[in-house]
N, C-alpha and C positions, 0 to 999 in steps of 0.2 A: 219835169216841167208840168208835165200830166195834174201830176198829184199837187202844186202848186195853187193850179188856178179852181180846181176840186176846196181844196182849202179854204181858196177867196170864197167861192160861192157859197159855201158852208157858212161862213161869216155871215154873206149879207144876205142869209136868208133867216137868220134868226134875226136879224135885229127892223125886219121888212116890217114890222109892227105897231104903230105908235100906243101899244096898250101900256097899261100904268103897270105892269107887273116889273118890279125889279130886276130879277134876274132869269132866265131863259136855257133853256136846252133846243137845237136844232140838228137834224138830219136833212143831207144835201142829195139829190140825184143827176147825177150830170152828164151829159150829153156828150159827144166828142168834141177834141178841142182842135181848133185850128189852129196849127203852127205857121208862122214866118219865120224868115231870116236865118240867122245863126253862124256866129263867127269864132274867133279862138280855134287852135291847134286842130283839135275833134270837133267842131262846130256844135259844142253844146252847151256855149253859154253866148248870149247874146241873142238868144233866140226872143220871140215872142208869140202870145196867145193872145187866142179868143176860148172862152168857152159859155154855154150857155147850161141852165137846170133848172129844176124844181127844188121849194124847198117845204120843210113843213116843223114849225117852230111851235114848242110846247114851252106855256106860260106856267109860271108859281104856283094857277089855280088849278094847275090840270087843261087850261082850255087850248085849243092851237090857234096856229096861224099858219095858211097856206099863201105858198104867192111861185113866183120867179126870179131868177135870179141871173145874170147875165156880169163876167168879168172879162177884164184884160190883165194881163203880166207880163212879167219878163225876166229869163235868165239874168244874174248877176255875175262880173264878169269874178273868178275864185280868189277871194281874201280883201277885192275890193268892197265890199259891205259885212253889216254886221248879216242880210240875209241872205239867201243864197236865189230867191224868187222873193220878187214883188208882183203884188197882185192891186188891183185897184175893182171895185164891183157895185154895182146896183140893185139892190131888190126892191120887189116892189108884188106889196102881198095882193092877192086876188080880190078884184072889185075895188081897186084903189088906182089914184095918178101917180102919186107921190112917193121918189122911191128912198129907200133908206140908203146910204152909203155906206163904203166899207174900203178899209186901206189893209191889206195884210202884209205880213214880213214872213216869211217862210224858210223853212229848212228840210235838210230830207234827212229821214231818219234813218240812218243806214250809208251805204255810199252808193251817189247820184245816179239816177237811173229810171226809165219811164216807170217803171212799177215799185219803186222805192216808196213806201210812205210819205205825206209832208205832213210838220208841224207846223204848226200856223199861230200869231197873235196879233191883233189891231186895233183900231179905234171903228165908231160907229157911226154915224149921226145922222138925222133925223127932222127935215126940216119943211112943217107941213101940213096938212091936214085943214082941219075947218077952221082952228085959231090960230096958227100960223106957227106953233109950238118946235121948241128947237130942243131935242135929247140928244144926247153925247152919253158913248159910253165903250165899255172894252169886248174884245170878244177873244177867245180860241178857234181853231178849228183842226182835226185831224184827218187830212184827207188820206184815207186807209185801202182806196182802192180804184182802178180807172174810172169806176163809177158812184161811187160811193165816198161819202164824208160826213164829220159829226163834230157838233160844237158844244161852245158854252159862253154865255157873255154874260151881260150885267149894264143896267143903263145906271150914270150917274147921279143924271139930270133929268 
């Protein structure tokens, strides 16, 4: 679950940007996560999170974007979805109001477990700024460690 919401935040810290560059690389720093709940046999699905991080998203031109980035998720219960974690997140880059969202689908790479990997893939969007400009677009994320995670997206819009 750990590595789930690591995932998310990975996401919407790359896309916490409203710059005109295409497409993006981000790395995520993440905080610890607060667990609730958690039901089924072993109580390890049905759970959910909070987690909070840093994030620091490098543009086409080389230029970055730092901000924060804050998610929620939740265990899915096993074979009822196509993910194994949802994640749902806000970033919101440094010296800005407006934050970017982020929906992630997650799976763990390996069999489940707090320090399992997660893969991650979402949508983005972007609604904001001084013209009121609305981006959409995809992202990855590989959350590879309780603190640590790394992405990739692409605006479309």
């Amino acid at each position: 679950m750990k590595n789930l919401y690591g995932a998310a935040l990975a996401a919407a810290l790359c896309c916490a940007s409203a710059a005109n560059a295409e497409n993006f690389t981000y790395e995520i720093t993440w905080g610890d996560v607060n667990m609730v709940g958690g039901i089924g046999a072993d109580g390890t699905w049905g759970r959910g999170g909070s987690v909070e991080g840093t994030y620091v998203t490098t543009l086409e031109d080389d230029s970055t974007v730092n901000g924060a980035i804050r998610c929620v998720g939740m265990d899915q219960a096993p074979s009822a979805t196509m993910f194994a974690v949802m994640l749902a997140c806000d970033a919101v880059r440094d010296g800005a109001a407006d934050a970017t969202t982020i929906a992630y689908g997650c799976n763990y790479i390996g069999d489940p477990g707090p320090d399992t990997p997660l893969g991650c893939v979402g949508g983005i969007r972007f609604a904001g700024g001084a013209t009121g400009e609305v981006r959409r677009g995809s992202v990855t994320m590989h959350w590879h460690s309780a603190t640590e995670a790394h992405g990739t997206g692409q605006w479309y819009e």
